[in-house]
Structure formats: C-alpha cells, structure tokens
C-alpha positions, 0 to 999 in steps of 0.5 A: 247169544249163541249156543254153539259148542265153544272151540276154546280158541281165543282170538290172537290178539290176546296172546299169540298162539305160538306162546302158549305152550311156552307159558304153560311150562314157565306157568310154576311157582316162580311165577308168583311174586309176592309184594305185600301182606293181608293184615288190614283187609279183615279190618278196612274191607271197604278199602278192597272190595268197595263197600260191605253191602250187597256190592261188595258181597258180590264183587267177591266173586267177581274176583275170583271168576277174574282169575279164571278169566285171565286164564282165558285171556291167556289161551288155557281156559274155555270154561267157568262155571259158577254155582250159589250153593245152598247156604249161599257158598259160592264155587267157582270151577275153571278148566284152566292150568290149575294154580301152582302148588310146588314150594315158592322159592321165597316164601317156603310154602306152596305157591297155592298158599301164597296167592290165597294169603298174601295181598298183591301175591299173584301170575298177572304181576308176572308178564311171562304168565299173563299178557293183561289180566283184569280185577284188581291187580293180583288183590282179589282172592286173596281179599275174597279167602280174608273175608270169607270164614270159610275157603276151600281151594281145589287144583288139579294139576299134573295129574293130581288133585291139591286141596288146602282149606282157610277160614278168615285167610287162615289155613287150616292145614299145609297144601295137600295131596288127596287123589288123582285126575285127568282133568285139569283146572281150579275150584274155589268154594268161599262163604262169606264172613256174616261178621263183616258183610251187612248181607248174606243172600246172593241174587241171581240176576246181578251175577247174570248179568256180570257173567254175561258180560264177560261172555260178551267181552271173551267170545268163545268162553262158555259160563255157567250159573246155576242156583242150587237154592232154587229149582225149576218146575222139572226139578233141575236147579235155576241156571243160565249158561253164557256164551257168545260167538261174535263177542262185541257184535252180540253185546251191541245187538243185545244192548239194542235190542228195544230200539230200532236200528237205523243201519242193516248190520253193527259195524265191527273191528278188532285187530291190534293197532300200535301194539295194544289189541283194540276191539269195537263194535258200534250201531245207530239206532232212532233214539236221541241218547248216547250209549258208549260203554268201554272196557280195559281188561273186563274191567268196565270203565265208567268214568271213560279214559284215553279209550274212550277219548280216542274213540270219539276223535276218531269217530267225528273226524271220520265221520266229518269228512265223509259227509263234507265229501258227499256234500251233504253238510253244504246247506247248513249255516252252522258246524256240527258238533261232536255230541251229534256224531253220537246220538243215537248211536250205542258203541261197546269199546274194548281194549287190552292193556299191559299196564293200565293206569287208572284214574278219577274218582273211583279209579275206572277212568283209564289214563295211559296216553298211548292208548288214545291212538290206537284207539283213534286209528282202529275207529278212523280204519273201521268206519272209512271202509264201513261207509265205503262200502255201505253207502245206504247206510252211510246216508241214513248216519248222516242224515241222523247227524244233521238231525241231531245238530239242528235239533241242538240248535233249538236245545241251545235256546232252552238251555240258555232259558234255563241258565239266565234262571238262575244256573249262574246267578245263583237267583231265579230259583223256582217258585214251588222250592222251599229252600233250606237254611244252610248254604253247605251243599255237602250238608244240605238235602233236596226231596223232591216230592210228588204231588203239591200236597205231599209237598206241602206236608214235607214242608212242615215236617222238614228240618229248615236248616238243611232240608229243601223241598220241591214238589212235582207236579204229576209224572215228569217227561219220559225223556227216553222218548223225547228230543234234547230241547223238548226236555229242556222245554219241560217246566218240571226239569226246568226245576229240577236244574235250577233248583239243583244249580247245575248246567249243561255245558257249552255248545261244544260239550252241550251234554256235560254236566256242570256241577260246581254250583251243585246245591245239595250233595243229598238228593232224594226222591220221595214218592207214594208207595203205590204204583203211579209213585213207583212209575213216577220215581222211574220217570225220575230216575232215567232222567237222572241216568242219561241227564244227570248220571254223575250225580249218581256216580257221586253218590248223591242220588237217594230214594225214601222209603215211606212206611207201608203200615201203621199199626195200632193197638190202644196207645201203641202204634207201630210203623211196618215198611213191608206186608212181614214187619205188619204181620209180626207186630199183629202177632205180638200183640195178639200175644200181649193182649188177644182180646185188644183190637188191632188197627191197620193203617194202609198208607197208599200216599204220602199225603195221608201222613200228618206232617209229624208221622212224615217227619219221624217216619221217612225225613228224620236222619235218625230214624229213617231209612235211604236207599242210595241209587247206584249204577253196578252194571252201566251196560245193563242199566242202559239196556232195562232203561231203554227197555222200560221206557222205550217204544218196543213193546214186546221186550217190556211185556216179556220183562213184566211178565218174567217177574211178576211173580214179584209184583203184587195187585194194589188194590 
C-alpha cells in the first residue's frame, strides 16, 4: 500500500479517456431509468441485502460506496471518504459528478428522488453513463434509504448545493436548493432502521477491509475510514486511509505477506483482450494451498465462474508446455495434473464486464462464456514472456510443480484409504462416532467434540434422533503447515470425512469436494471456553476453510457457545455466557436478598458440566445459542488463516500484540 498522493486517473482500460467529458455532459436526468417499485424491501430485506444480521448491516454501506465507485470506474471520481458517526450513522462523501437533481422526464420529480425511491432506478442501467458498475445492479441505495429511518442526500452540482431528506424511503420534503459551492460530488448520511436489523453497532475492521479491497481493485482511488466513536491517544479519531498504486500487485503481495515467496517479483498484466479489460496478478509461494481470489466488477466471486475457469486453462496449458519444452517433465512416470500448477500459488484475477451474468448458489458465480477467452488469452500472454525472461524463476515454478504432482501421488493412496472406509459404502464409519437415529442429512447434527470426556458426556445429554457426536482426540493437524497426503494420513481427518461422508474428487480434480453423501447439514464445533478449546476450534476451522470451504458456503458450519458461569443463590441457578451477564445476575440478587450468598461457578471445560447442564445449556435447540461460521471476505480470510497458522512470526506477534486489548488472562 502506497501513500503516494493520487493523480485521479484511472487506467484506460475502464473507460477510455477521450469519453469522459462526453459522459459528464450526457451524465443528467435522462439517464436514470426506472424499472420497478421499493414496496417490499422494508418487508422482505433479506431478499436484498442477504440477511439483517451483522452482514446485511454492513453490506449497506457497502452499496452506497458501490455507487461512488463506478464514479470512479467512470473517470470522475478519486476520492471516498467514510465515516461511523457517533450513533453509529454512516456518511459516505465522494468527489465524483454529483447525482442528477433536474426533473426526470418520466417520473415528474427529481432524478435525485428517484434513484433513492425507486428499486433498479439508476445511471449504471444506462450504458451511456456507466461502462460497468458493481453492486447490485442499480438495487442498492435505494435498498439502503428503505431501510434506514433516516437518510439525508447531500449533492453538489453545478455550482450548487441539493439536499432532500427520507425516513424509511420516504421523503420528507421535495429536492431542494440550500447554497453554493465549488466543489463537487455526493454525501449520503443513513442510520439504520433498529426495527428491521438484529445489530446496530458497526465494526471498524469489517469496513477496513472491504475498503481496502477496493483500493486494491481501483489503483488510484484514495478511501478514508474514520471512527468518530473513538479517539486515539492524541485526540484524533481512529482512521485508516486506503490507497494503492499498483493496484492487483500490491493486494497479491499483501495476501502474501506470511509466507515465503519463491519468485523474486509477482507476475503481472492488465490490458483488454477481446473487448473485456482483464487484469491479473498472480505469485508462488512455499505452501501446499491454493489462493485464487476473483473479481467482476468489485463484485468478489467466491463460487468462481468463466474468469476463473479460463484462468486455470490457460495457466496449465502455459504452464505445461514450458516445462515439457525445458525437459524437465522427461523422467516422471505419470502426467501432471492441473491442481499441482496451482499449489502454492496466490493469484487475484479481476475483470470488467458489461453485462455480467451471475450464477450458482448465492448468485457470485460468473457465467458469460465469452469472458473465458479473454481470460485464458491474457494469462497464455502474460506467463510465456514471464518465463521467458525470468528463467531462474521459471525453474523454481516448475521445480514446485513436480513437487506438488509427486507429493499427489502419495495423497491418492490416503484418499483411497479414506474412501474404501466408508465414503462410498456408506459403512466403516469410525469407531469414537455416535451416530444419530435419523437418516435426514437436512435434519440431522454432527458435534464434534474436544476431548473423549466431553464426549462421552455429549453423548448422554444428546437428543439420538438427530444429534451424532465425534470426539476429538487433542489438537488436529495444523494443516496450513502440512503436505496433501500428510493431512489425509491424520487419523482425526480420517474421521471427520467418514464421518461426514464426504470425498475428495478424482485424480483429475483431487481438491474438489464431493458432497452428495454429506451426512449432516448441521455441523458443529464444540470446544472448552478456555484457551487450548479456542486454539482447537482454530485448528478445526482452517481445515474447514482450505479442505472443506463449501460446507462453509453452504451454510453448515457451526460453533457452540458453552456457557462461562453458573450462578447460584439458594435454589436459583443461573447460566451467564460472558464476565456482564454474571455481574448483572449477582447484582439482582444481592438486591433480592443482600444477605443470601452467592455462588460463581467458572466452567473452564465442557467436561465440568453434567450431561443434563450440557444439554440445556449448548445442545438443546430451544435454548441454546449457535454462531453460524461465515466467509464475508475470502481475501482476507485466506491472509489472517495464513498468518495465524503459518510459519512467520513477526505477522502473528504483531496481530496479537494489536488486539490484545481484547484478549483477557485465564487463570
């Protein structure tokens, strides 16, 4: 990340230079095209922005930066600043044109109030305003401003300040003059509706790290977030500003930063291959995963697409042929596969598109076929001269190739182990799994427990119908350190995929994950709320993330929140999951009785409850509590996992060291 002042230029391959004054004249009211109403927004939110959780509170602001971006993307806009308001309001300042406020011809009112009152009302559905946009396709403000009880948008345009207020998509007023300027740009301020989202407090760092991104993805475009709820130790508020020069190079480099290269520089491109703009940047580094991280639009596409698809055929086929041509593929008795082109490597690929068209589960999967070749042919291009001209580097690829494909070979036998156990019979199910009644995978749950203790506690207090339990015996492989066939040589994964059901792919595809015998579609992981459970649920957790990352997507990955206390007074007991739950329930009862002693029970492992306190407390679906494991940034993920559980460690000193103001001594 550079701190270099921004020159506001974006690179020509969004939107051609000699078009930009065009656009900010043709830029009015006639622009905007209205396609549908906002009626059931307020009624069905999830359907727009996910969910009302903490993902769908953010992602609000999200769609509102969206739309300052494609300014960017356009040519008119350098600089996006965001700020967390004191009561947790969210203002989002760009330089860019300023949102048209002259009469919509159609509609009868101003082009501002149409964009924030109407659904799929917006330039982007214009091609004469926007080339590509991102977000949800026009969907997005007008989604934040029904959701919001308050929304003011700010534009300063042609000399001139506009402002017009809403409350719950509403407006309160018509569109308004209130003064001059000579600047230009828009200012939207929004609170949240609290009678729609679950959550009302913004973190910090989940808005970093999105910003951050579109730094990366947008070279040249200077981002601000500053935290006015919170001041550092000279009085100014919290803030981070975002701005990157060399765009794709510096995300990979960041992405990379805990492990050991293998090349001297990343290997880069960006240009326009048959009409689409394509940019890559892609590095090797000495582990034994594979990053691939793309984009369409901004939009991050974690399910892949046609982008990703051609990236791989082109990076094999390139990839192949050199080192058939250096020879150094004469000696092996069996054909590299296109998994072991990509081990070790981390590669960001993203790609600008007119019309994209989005597929798969959660509508991230990108499907325009055309996209495929251009992609294929920017990677073919960029890796021959790479190669080419970095011969010493070009051999340490290949050397790490045939690494990977030999160490394959030897994963082959231990996925076969694990196959013939029960993957495809359905039998040989391990030993320590105590399977549930129900042969329902969509009802049934599967807690893997630490410790055979707890286990066998679990056990007891489970409902049989439709709870399993798998005991796990200490601390699972840190398979961010560890070699294909070692992992499938590990007799606690051997377990966990029997037990599941699930398999690795063919020879050809040996990474995919086979789930069409998945047994449970509730899997959850249930640890001691102590520090040795937590390193454990880690452990856990970046196995599921680079093995099993759709059972994630899917939704099936759960933790168990224990309880922390028990408190007792007489006959009362009551449980408390955090240090100001127990101090409330001491204090109420002091208040009730200040003469009754009070008991605290400190629960460090889950073996300390009896099988029943277990039950009610962390199995019972009535009353207790599951936090669902969700992946909102795979870059970044994929950068903390690597970081945590790497080999470097400076990175992990420095992460603990910035956040230990939350960590807390247990003694």
């Amino acid at each position: 990340m550079e701190s270099k002042e921004s020159s506001g230029n974006m690179s020509d391959t969004a939107v051609e230079m000699s078009e930009k004054k065009k656009d900010a004249a043709s830029y009015s009211a006639d622009s905007i095209q209205v396609l549908e109403g906002l009626e059931a927004v307020r009624k069905r939110p999830a359907m727009y922005i996910g969910d009302i959780g903490v993902k769908g509170l953010h992602h609000l602001v999200y769609e509102v930066v969206d739309n300052s971006i494609d300014e960017a993307l356009a040519g008119h806009c350098d600089t996006i600043n965001v700020t967390i308001l004191p009561d947790n309001s969210i203002r989002v300042k760009d330089n860019g044109r300023g949102i048209p406020v002259d009469m919509h011809a159609k509609e009868g009112r101003s082009a501002l109030e149409v964009v924030m009152t109407v659904l799929h009302a917006g330039g982007k559905f214009d091609k004469d305003s926007y080339k590509v946009s991102g977000g949800l396709h026009g969907v997005g403000v007008s989604c934040v401003n029904a959701l919001s009880d308050m929304l003011l948008a700010e534009v300063h345009r042609n000399g001139k300040v506009y402002q017009q207020e809403y409350s719950e998509g509403k407006p309160k007023y018509a569109v308004k003059e209130v003064g001059t300027t000579e600047d230009r740009g828009t200012i939207v301020t929004f609170h949240p509706d609290a009678s729609i989202f679950q959550v009302s407090e913004y973190n910090f760092d989940t808005l970093a790290a999105r910003l951050r991104e579109l730094s990366f993805l947008n070279k040249g475009i200077r981002l601000t977030l500053v935290d006015e709820r919170h001041t550092n130790d000279d009085g100014s508020f919290v803030n981070e500003t975002f701005y990157s020069e060399l765009g794709l190079v510096e995300f990979v480099k960041y992405l990379d930063g805990t492990r050991q290269s293998l090349i001297e520089e990343v290997i880069y491109m960006e240009g326009e291959k048959q009409g689409i703009p394509v940019e890559i940047a892609m590095v090797y580094n000495d582990s034994y995963s594979e990053n691939l991280h793309s984009y369409v639009n901004n939009i991050n596409t974690h399910e892949g697409g046609t982008h990703l698809a051609g990236f791989r055929m082109g990076l094999t086929r390139t990839l192949k042929k050199y080192a058939d041509a250096s020879g150094a593929t004469q000696k092996l008795k069996f054909e590299i596969a296109g998994d072991d082109f990509r081990e070790g490597l981390t590669a960001v690929i993203s790609v600008k598109v007119q019309e994209p068209q989005f597929e798969g589960q959660t509508k991230t999967k990108l499907g325009n076929n055309e996209v495929s070749g251009a992609v294929n042919m920017a990677v073919a291009e960029m890796l021959e001269n790479y190669l080419e001209e970095h011969p010493r580097d070009a051999k340490q690829i290949v050397e790490k190739v045939i690494l990977a494909a030999t160490a394959r070979h030897a994963a082959k036998k231990a996925r076969e182990m694990v196959q013939r156990k029960g993957a495809f019979t359905g039998g040989g199910l391990p030993g320590k799994l105590a399977d549930c009644q129900s042969k329902d995978a969509s009802a049934s749950e599967l807690f893997m427990v630490e410790g055979d203790s707890a286990g066998g506690t679990a056990k007891q207090g489970r409902n049989r119908e439709f709870q399993a339990i798998l005991p796990l015996r200490g601390k699972i492989l840190n398979v961010e350190k560890a070699m294909q066939h070692k992992i499938l040589d590990n007799e606690e994964i051997r377990n966990i995929y029997t037990a599941l059901g699930v398999h690795i792919g063919t020879e050809e595809d040996s990474k995919e994950l086979n789930m069409t015998k998945l047994r449970y579609h509730k899997i959850v992981i249930m640890c001691d709320a102590d520090v040795d459970g937590s390193h454990i649920q880690t452990l856990i957790m970046t196995f599921f993330f680079r093995h099993m990352q759709p059972l994630i997507e899917q939704g099936y990955l759960y933790i168990a929140t224990p309880p922390l206390y028990l408190v007792k007074k007489g006959k009362e007991q009551v449980y408390c999951w955090n240090e100001a739950e127990r101090d409330a329930t001491m204090e109420r009862m002091r208040a009730n009785n200040k003469d009754a002693s009070i008991g605290v029970q400190r629960y460090k492992g889950l073996g300390e409850m009896n099988a029943e306190q277990l039950w009610e407390t962390t199995m019972d679906p009535s009353r207790r509590t599951l936090r669902q494991v969700t992946i909102e940034n795979g870059a970044e993920a994929d950068r903390i996992f690597s970081m945590l559980m790497g080999d470097e460690v400076p990175p992990r000193r420095e992460f603990i060291e910035k956040n230990a103001v939350y960590a807390k001594l247990d003694v």
